[in-house]
N, C-alpha and C positions, 0 to 999 in steps of 0.2 A: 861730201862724197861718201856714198858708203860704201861698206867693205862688203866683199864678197863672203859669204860662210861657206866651209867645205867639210864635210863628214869626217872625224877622224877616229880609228880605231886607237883604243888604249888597251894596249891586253899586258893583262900584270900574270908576272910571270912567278914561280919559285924561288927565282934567284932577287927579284923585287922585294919578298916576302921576307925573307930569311934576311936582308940586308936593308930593311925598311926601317921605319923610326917612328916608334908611336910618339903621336901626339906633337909629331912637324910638322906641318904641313908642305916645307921644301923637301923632305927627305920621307917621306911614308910611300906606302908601294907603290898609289896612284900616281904621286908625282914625279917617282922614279921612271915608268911606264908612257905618262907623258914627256915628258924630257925626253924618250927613245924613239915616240912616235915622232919627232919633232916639234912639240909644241914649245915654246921659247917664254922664256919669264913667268912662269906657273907656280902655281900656289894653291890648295885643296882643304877647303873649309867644309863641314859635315853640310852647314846650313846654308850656304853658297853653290857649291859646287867647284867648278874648276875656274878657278881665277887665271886669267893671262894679261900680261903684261906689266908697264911698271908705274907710271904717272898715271898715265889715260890706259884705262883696264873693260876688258870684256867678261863675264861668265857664260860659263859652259852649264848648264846642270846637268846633273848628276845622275843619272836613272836611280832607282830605288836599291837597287841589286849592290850599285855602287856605294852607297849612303851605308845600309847594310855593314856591309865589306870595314867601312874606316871605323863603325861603333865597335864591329866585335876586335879587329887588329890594335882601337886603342884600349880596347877592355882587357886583351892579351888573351886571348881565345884563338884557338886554331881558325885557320882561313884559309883558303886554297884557292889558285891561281882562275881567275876567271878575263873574259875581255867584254869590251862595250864601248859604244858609241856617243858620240858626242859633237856637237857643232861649232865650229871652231873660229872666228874671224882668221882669214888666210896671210893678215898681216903679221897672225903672230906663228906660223910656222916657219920653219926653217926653210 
């Protein structure tokens, strides 16, 4: 059976930025952003994209814009809040 995909916006916010964590991938802005859009068991790799789930896992990629965003947050370079889209298996939202 396959899963439905459903567009999901991730907009990382300031308060994502300022409370993020270079170089986790459970706790750096995207993943904090995701976890608020609802996506469920996430994890944010530069060359992946947005990993969800836990055994059995789907990716997301990443627009460029995103990819961007985690080099300069883990190089420690200013960054500022932006959002983007992503296609999500709807098994793993909330």
């Amino acid at each position: 059976m396959e899963n439905k995909k459903v567009r999901v916006v991730i907009d990382v916010t300031k308060r994502d930025i300022q409370l993020g964590v270079m170089e986790d991938n459970q706790k750096c802005p995207i993943a904090r952003a995701a976890r608020r859009a609802g996506v469920r068991h996430q994890f944010v790799t530069y060359a992946w994209g947005l990993s969800v789930g836990s055994a059995d896992y789907s990716v997301a990629m990443l627009p460029l814009e995103a990819k961007k965003f985690i080099k300069a947050f883990d190089a420690g370079k200013d960054v500022k809040p932006f959002k983007f889209s992503v296609l999500i298996d709807k098994k793993y939202l909330r």
